[in-house]
C-alpha positions in Angstrom: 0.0 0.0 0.0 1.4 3.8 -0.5 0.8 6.3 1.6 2.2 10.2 2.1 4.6 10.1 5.5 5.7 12.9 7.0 9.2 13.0 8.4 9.4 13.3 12.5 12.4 15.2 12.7 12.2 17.5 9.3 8.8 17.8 9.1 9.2 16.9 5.1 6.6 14.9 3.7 7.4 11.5 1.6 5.7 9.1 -1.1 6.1 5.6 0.8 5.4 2.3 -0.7 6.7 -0.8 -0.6 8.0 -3.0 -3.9 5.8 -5.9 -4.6 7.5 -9.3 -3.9 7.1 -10.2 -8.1 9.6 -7.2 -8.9 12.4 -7.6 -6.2 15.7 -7.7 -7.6 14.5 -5.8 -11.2 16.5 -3.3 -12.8 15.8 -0.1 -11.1 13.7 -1.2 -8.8 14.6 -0.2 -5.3 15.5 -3.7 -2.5 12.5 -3.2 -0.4 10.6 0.1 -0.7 10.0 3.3 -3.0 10.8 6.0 -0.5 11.1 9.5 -1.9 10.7 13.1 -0.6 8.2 15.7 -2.0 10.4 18.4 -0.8 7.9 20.4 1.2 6.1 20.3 4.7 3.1 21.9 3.4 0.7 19.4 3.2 -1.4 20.6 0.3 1.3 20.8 -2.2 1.9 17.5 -0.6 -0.4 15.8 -1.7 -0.6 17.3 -4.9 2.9 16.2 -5.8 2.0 12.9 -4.3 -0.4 12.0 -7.3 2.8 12.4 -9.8 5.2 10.6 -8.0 2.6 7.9 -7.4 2.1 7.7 -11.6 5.7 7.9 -12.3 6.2 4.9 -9.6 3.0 2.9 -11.2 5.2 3.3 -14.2 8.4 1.5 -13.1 6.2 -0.8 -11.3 4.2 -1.8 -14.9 7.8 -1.4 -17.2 9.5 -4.2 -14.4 6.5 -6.6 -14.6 6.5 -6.4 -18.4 10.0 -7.1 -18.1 9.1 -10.3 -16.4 6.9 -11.1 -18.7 8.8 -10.1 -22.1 7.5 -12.4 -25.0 10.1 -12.4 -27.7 9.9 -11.3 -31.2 11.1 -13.0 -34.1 13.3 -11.3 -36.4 11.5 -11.4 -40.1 13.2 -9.0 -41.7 16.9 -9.1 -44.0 17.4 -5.4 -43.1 16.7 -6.2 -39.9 19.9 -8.2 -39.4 22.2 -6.3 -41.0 20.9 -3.3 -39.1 21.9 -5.3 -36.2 25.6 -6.8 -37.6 25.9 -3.0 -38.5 25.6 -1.9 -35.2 27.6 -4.9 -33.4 30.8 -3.8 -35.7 30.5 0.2 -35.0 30.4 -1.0 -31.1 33.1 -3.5 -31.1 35.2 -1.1 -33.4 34.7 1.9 -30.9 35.4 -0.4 -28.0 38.9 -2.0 -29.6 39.3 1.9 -30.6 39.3 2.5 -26.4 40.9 -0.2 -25.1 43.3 -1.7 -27.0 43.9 -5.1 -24.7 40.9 -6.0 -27.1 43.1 -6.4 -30.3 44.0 -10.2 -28.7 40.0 -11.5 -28.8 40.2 -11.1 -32.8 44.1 -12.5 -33.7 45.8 -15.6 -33.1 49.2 -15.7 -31.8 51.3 -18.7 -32.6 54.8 -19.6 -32.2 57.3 -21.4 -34.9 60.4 -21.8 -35.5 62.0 -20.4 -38.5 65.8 -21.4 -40.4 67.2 -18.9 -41.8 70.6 -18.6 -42.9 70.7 -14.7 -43.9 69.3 -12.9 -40.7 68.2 -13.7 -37.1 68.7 -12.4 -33.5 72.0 -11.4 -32.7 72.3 -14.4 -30.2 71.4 -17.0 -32.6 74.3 -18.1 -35.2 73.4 -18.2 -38.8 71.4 -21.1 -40.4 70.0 -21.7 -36.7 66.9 -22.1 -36.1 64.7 -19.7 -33.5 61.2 -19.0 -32.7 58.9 -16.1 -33.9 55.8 -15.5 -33.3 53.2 -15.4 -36.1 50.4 -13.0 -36.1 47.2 -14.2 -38.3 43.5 -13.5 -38.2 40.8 -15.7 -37.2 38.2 -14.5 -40.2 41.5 -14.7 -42.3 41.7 -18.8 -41.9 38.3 -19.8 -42.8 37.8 -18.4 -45.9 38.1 -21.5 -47.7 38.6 -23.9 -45.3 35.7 -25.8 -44.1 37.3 -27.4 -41.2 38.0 -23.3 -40.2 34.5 -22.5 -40.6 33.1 -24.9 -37.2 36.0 -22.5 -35.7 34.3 -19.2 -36.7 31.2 -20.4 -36.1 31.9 -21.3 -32.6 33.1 -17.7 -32.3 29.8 -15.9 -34.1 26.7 -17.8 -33.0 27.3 -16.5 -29.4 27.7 -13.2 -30.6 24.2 -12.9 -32.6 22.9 -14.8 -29.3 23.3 -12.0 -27.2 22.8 -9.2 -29.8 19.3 -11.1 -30.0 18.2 -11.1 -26.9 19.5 -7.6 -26.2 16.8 -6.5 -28.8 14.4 -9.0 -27.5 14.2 -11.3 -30.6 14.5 -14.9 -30.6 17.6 -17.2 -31.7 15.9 -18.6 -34.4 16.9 -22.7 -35.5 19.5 -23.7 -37.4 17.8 -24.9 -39.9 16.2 -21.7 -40.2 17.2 -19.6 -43.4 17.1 -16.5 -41.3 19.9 -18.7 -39.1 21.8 -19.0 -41.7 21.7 -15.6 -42.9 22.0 -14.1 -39.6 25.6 -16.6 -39.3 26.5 -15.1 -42.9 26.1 -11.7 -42.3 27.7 -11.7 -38.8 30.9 -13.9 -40.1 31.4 -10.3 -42.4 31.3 -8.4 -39.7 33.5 -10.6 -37.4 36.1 -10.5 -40.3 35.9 -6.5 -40.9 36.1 -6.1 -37.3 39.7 -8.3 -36.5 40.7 -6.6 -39.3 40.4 -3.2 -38.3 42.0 -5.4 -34.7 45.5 -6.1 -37.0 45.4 -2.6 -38.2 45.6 -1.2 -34.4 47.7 -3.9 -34.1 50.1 -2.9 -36.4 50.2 0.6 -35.3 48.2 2.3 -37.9 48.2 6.0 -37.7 45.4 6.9 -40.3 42.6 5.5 -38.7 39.3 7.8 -38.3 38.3 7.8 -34.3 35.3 5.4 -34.1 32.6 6.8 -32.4 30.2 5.0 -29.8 27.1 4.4 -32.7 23.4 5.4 -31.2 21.6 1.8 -29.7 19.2 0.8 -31.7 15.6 1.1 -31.3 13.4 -1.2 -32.6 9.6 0.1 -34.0 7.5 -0.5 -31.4 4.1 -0.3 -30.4 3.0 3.6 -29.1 3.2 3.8 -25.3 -0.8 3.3 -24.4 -2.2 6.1 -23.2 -4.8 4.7 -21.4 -5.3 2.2 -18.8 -8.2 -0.5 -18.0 -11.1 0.0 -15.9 -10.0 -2.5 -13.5 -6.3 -1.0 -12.9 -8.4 2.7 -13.0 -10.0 0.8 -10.0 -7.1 -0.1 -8.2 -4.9 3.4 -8.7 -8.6 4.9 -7.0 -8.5 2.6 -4.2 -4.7 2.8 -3.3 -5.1 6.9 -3.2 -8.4 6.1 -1.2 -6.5 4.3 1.4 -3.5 6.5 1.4 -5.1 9.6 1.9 -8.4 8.6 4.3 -6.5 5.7 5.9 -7.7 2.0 5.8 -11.0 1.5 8.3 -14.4 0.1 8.5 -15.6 3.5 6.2 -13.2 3.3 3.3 -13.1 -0.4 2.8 -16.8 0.0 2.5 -16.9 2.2 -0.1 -14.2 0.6 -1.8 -16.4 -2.3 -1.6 -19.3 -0.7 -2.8 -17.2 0.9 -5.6 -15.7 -2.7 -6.8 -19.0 -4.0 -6.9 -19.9 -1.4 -9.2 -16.9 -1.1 -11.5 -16.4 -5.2 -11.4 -20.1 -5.6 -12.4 -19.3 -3.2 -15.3 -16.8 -4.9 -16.2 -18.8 -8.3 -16.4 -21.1 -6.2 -18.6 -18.2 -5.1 -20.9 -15.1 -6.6 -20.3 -12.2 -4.8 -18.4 -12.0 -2.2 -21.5 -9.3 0.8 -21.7 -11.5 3.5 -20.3 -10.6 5.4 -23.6 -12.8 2.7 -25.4 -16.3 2.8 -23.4 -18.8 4.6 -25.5 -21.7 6.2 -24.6 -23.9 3.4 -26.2 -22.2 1.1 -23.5 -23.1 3.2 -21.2 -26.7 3.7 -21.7 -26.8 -0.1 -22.7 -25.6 -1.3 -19.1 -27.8 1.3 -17.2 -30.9 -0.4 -18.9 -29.7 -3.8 -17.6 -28.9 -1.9 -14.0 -32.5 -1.0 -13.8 -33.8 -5.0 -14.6 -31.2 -6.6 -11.8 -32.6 -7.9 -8.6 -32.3 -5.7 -5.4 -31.7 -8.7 -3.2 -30.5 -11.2 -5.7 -31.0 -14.6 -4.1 -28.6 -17.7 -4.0 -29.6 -18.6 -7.0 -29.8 -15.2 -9.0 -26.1 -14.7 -7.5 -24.9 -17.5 -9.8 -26.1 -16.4 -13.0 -24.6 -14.0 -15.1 -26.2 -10.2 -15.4 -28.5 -11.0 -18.2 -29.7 -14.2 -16.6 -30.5 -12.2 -13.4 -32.6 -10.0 -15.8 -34.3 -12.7 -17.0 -34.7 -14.4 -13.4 -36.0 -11.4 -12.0 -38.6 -10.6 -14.4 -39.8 -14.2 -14.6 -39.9 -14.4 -10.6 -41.4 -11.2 -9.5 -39.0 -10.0 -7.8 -37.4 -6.2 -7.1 -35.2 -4.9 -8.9 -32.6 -2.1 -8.8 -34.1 1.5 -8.2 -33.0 4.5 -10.3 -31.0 6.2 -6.9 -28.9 2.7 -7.1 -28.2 2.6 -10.7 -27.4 6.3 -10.5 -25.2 5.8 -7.5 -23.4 2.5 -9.2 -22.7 4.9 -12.2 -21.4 7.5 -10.5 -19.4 5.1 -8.7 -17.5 4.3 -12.0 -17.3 7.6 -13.5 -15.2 9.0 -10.1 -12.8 6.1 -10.7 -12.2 7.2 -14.5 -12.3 10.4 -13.2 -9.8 10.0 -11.6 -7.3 8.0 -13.7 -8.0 11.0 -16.6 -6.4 13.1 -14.0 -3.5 11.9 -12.6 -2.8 10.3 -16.1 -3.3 12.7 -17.8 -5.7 11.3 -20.6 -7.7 13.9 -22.4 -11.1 12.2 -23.2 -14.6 13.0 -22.4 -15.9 11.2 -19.3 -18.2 8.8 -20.9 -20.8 8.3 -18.3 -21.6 12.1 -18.5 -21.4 12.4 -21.6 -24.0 9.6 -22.5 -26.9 11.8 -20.6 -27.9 9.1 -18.6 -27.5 10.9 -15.2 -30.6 12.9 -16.5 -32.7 10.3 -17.4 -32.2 8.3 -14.2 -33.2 11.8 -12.2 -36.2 11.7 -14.0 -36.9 8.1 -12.9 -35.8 9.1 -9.5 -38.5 12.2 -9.1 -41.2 10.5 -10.8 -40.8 7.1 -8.2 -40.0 9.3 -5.4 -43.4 8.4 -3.8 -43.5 4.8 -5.0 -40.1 4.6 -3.2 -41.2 6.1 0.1 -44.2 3.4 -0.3 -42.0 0.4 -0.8 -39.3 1.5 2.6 -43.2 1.1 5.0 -44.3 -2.3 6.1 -47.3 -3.6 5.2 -50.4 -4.6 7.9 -49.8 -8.2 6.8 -46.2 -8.0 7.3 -45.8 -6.2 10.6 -48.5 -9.0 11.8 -46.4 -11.7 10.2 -43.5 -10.2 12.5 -44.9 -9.6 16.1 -46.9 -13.1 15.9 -43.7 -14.6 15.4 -42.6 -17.1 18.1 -40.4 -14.8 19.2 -42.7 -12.5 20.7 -45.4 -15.6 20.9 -43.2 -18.3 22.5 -40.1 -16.7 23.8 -38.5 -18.0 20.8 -34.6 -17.2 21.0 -32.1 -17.9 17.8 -28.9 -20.0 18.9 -27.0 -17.8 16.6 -25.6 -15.7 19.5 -28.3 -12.1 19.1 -30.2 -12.9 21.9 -32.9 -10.2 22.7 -31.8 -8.0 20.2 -34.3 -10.0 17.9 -36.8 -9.0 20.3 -36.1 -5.5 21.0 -35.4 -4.3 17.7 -38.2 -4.8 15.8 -39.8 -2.8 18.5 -37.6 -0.2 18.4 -37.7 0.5 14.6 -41.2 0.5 15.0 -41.6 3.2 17.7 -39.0 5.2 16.6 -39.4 5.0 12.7 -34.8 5.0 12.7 -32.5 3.2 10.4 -31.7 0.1 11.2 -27.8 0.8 11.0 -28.8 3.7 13.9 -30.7 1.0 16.2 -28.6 -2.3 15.7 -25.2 -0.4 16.6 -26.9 0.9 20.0 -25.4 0.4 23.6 -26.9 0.3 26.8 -25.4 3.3 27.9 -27.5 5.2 24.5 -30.4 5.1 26.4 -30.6 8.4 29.0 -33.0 10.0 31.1 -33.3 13.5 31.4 -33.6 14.5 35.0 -34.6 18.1 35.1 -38.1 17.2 33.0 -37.6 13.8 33.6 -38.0 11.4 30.2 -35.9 8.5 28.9 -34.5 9.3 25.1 -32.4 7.4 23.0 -28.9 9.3 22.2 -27.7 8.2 18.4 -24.3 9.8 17.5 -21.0 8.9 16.5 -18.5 7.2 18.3 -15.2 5.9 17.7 -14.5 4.2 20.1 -17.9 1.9 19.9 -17.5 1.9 15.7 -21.1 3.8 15.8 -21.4 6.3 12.4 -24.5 8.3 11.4 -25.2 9.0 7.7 -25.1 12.5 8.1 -25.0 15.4 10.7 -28.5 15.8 10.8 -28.5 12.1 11.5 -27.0 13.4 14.9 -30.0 13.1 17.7 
């Protein structure tokens, strides 16, 4: 998880997260955590610099796993190799050029002994024989002789190996023609390259400075600019968590908001957010609106469309407007929100498809029927207090007690949410002295874990 830190002693604020276990030990990943200052202690421009270290890091993070994950190409292409021999010479060229204790890889130094009875060293007599050593070139001896050529072979095939896999391609076989021209084209190079090896050898003076060529970049595939819904989810819910802390509330709407962006994504598939069209959009809030409310155990193991269907065949309730609007807006604040700290320019397609209008509509014009549908029927309320709980002293073994007793009750007298009553303590129920009446105090409390929707919720 990241999360902004602030430093004890400087008063500096930091971006703070630790390094997955799948990338440890990756180029450029740090050992155990990203740790790295936003050079200021005013929180604010904290957190504002926060959201751009957090991209950049998301960035090494992705580049590291695709790293891991690298699926190599395969070269197709004759200009592609001699691009490649090409560049393999220049570079060994410009590093013989710089360090000369190179010459010795490319020439083969033998001794013989040579008769001579005109010249020699001054301590040999003539028509003695003495040794000299014999310079030759590798590339020089295989020419035309095939028992040479395993030689240079043995020499060149790890070569286009690792100039390969440096460009991510893949060896191909030997009985490949591209193997064959890839060992053909490299065995030229090999040979130009010990032979500009002799010349620096040898001493010569006219030789242009090599210069260390440009790597070589491959054509590859434009950076995406976007990012899927379900890792627009994820960079939402880490910056959820680092700025509001982890606790019962957040991981509740980040469980509200996963239900609602994974359902979309059932709908849809886990699209770049760049590719969900309005169309979509209004497609998927139609199907919202045919969903059950309280899918059973059976409707929970069908797909969307099959709940639909279930639903409609069964009777039973299905999703009001508010919720559909609310599971929208749910997934427009995490695309949102990726457009922004992205930076991808695109219209937010949720707004855009006019749909939060037309669910209002629905909303105002069921307004009634909604206040309707939260009452309790005659039949119900006497299905409830002619229970055995209240008939036999009925108790479940489930551990509640009397709160199956008392609540009901409660919810009936009082006409308060259910969340309000069930997370009451004894000590919530006062009497006021000075007129003398019992009340029932429902606030906040962190200490209990008691919350109230709102502050008007506050009594």
């Amino acid at each position: 998880m990241e999360y902004l830190w602030k430093r004890p002693d400087s008063g500096k604020f930091y971006y703070r997260r630790a390094v997955p276990d799948d990338i440890k030990g990756c180029d450029g990943i740090p050992r155990t955590e990203f740790k790295i200052s936003l050079k200021t202690s005013d929180l604010s421009l904290a957190k504002a610099r926060f959201h751009k270290v957090a991209a950049e890091v998301e960035g090494k993070i992705e580049n590291a796993r695709a790293s891991l994950t690298l699926v190599l190409e395969k070269i197709s292409k004759l200009s592609e190799i001699k691009a490649l021999a090409d560049h393999w010479e220049e570079l060994e060229k410009f590093r013989i050029y710089n360090d000369t204790s190179r010459v010795s890889e490319y020439l083969t130094f033998t001794t013989v002994n040579i008769h001579s009875p005109d010249s020699g060293p001054s301590n040999y007599n003539a028509g003695e024989e003495y040794p000299v050593i014999k310079l030759d070139l590798v590339s020089e001896a295989v020419d035309s002789q095939d028992e040479y050529n395993a030689e240079l072979r043995y020499l060149v095939i790890p070569i286009i190996s690792e100039t390969l896999a440096a460009q991510h391609y893949e060896m191909p076989s030997e009985e490949d023609l591209l193997f064959k021209q890839l060992l053909t084209t490299f065995e030229k190079a090999y040979r130009r390259v010990a032979s500009y090896a002799l010349q620096i050898y040898e001493g010569c003076s006219d030789l242009d400075e090599v210069k260390n060529p440009a790597p070589i970049h491959k054509h590859k595939k434009a950076a995406s600019s976007s990012i899927s819904l379900s890792e627009a989810f994820k960079l939402w819910e880490r910056e959820l968590y680092a700025f509001k802390g982890k606790n019962s509330s957040t991981i509740k709407t980040a469980d509200e908001f996963k239900t609602a962006v994974y359902r979309f994504i059932e709908f849809g598939g886990d699209v770049q957010i760049t590719d969900i069209t309005t169309l979509q959009v209004t497609e998927y809030s139609h199907l919202l609106l045919r969903l059950p409310a309280r899918p059973n155990k059976i409707a929970r193991g069908l797909s969307l469309t099959q709940q639909a269907t279930y639903a409609e065949k069964n009777g039973l309730a299905t999703l009001s407007h508010k919720t559909a609007l609310k599971n929208l807006k749910a997934i427009a604040t995490v695309i949102n929100m990726a457009k922004e700290r992205m930076g991808i320019k695109i219209e937010e397609p949720i707004k855009a498809s006019g749909i939060y209008k037309a669910l209002n509509k629905g909303i105002v014009k069921n307004e009634h029927t909604l206040e309707d549908e939260k009452e309790y029927s005659r039949l119900e309320l006497r299905a409830i207090f002619q229970s055995p709980v209240y008939t036999e002293g009925w108790r479940p073994k489930t551990g509640y007690g009397e709160a199956f007793y008392w609540l009901p009750l409660i919810f009936a007298y009082t006409g308060a949410r259910l969340e309000e009553i069930a997370q009451l303590m004894v000590s919530d129920i006062k009497r006021e002295t000075e007129h003398d009446f019992w009340y029932i105090s429902i606030k906040r409390s962190s200490e209990h874990g008691q919350r109230v929707k709102n502050n008007n919720s506050i009594r």
